[in-house]
C-alpha positions, -999 to +999 in steps of 0.1 A: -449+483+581-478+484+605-484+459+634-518+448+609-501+438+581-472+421+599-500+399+616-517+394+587-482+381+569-477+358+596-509+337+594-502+338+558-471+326+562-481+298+591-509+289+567-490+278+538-467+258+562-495+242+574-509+232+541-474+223+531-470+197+562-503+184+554-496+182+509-462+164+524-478+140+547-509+131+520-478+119+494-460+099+519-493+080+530-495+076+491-460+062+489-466+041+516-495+029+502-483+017+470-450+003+485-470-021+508-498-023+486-521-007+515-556-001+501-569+016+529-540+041+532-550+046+497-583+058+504-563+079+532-544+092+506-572+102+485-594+117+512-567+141+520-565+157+492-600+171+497-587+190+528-554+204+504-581+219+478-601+235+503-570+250+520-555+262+488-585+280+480-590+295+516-556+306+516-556+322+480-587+342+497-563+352+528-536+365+504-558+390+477-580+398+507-545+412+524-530+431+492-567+450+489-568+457+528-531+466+529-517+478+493-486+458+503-454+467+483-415+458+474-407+426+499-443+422+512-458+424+479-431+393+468-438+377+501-476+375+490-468+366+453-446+341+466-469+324+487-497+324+458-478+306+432-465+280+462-503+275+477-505+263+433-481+242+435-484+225+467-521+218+458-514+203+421-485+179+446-516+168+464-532+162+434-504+137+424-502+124+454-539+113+452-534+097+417-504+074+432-531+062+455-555+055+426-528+034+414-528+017+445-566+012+443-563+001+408-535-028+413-558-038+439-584-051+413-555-069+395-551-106+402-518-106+394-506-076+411-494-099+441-473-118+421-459-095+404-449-075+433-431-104+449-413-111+416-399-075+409-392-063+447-365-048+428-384-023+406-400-010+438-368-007+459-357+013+426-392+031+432-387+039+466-347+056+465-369+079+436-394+082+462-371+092+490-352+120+468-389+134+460-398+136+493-363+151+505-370+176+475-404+189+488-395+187+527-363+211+517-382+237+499-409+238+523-379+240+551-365+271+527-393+286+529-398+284+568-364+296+574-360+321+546-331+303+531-323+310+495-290+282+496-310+255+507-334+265+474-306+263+451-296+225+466-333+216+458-330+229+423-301+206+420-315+176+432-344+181+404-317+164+377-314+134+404-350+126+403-350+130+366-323+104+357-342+080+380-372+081+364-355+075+333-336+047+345-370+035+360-384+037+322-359+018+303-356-009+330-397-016+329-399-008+291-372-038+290-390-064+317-419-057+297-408-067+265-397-101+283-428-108+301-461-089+289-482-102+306-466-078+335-474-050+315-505-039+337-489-040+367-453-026+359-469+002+336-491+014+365-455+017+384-442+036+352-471+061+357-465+062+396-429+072+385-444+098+364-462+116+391-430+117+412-411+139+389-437+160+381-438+163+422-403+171+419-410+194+396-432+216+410-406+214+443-384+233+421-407+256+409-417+268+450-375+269+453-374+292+427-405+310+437-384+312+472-355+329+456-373+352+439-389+358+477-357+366+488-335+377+461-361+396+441-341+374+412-361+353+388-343+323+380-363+299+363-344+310+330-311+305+336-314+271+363-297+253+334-264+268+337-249+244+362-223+275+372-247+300+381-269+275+405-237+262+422-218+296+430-253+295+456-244+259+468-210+255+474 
């Protein structure tokens, strides 16, 4: 490999660290935000995710301007693949991330939101421990990335089912406080949809894990995650 192209694949590589740090940051100023009902961290939140597009575009640029220059192929051309279908994800994360802030923005309007949020602290603490395993999720991946480690990948796709069942827990216990007391609906339904956007974050985490592996092993394994066996060999 010439000294170009290993130059090349090393900005690439510091530049979709850097967007990561900044997608991660942008959706724990939105967490934030909507766990202290902080309106102008919102807005934060929200301008953020102005900088994450333009990066994702600049750095989808970088990468097809480097495989016409340099015809990369077998790891390289993975490495660049790789880092394409991440630089995706980590922009449709900051996406999310700016409509939890909305959410934030739009309680903000609500007279009742106050209220509300001092009567079911709970609901958020539940909210937050979802929060935390999102975030772990994404910081992980990004970390398996950085250090080109295909175990730490596999422990991210295991946490996905973690974040799953909370959400689902999160459902059933606001489906059931709203049945009790409607006129909570507005509020607790907006914390529904913030619950939402956190597994989808967590989602797309496991997607760059198995975008990662794929880096490394030159193994897809979207397909056959759902064997339990297969994914822990990796782990444990």
């Amino acid at each position: 490999m010439s000294s170009d192209i290993r130059k090349e694949l090393a900005q690439v590589k510091n530049r979709i660290l850097y967007l990561g740090s900044v997608v991660e940051n942008n959706l724990l100023k939105a967490i934030r935000a909507i766990q202290n009902n902080d309106v102008e961290l919102a807005h934060e939140a929200k301008k953020g995710d102005l900088e994450i597009d333009k990066a994702e575009v600049n750095l989808e640029d970088h990468c097809l301007e480097v495989m016409a220059l340099h015809q990369p192929v077998a790891g390289d051309l993975r490495f660049l693949v790789t880092v394409l279908k991440i630089n995706i994800d980590l922009e449709r994360i900051g996406d999310l991330a700016a409509k939890i802030a909305d959410k934030v923005l739009l309680l903000s309007f609500s007279q009742h939101q106050i209220t509300a949020q001092n009567d079911y602290a709970f609901v958020l603490e539940k909210l937050n421990d979802m929060s935390n395993a999102t975030t772990w999720m994404l910081n992980t991946c990004l970390d398996a990335f950085a250090q080109e480690d295909a175990d730490l990948a596999f422990k991210v796709i295991l946490a996905d089912d973690e974040v799953d069942g909370a959400k689902n827990r999160i459902r059933v216990l606001l489906e059931e406080i709203i049945q009790n007391d409607p006129k909570r609906n507005f509020y607790l339904g907006t914390l529904l949809s913030v619950s939402r956007s956190l597994e989808r974050i967590a989602d797309h985490a496991t997607n760059i894990s198995e975008d990662i592996i794929y880096m490394l092993e030159g193994k897809i394994v979207r397909h056959t995650i759902d064997n339990p066996d297969y994914v822990k060999q990796h782990v444990f």
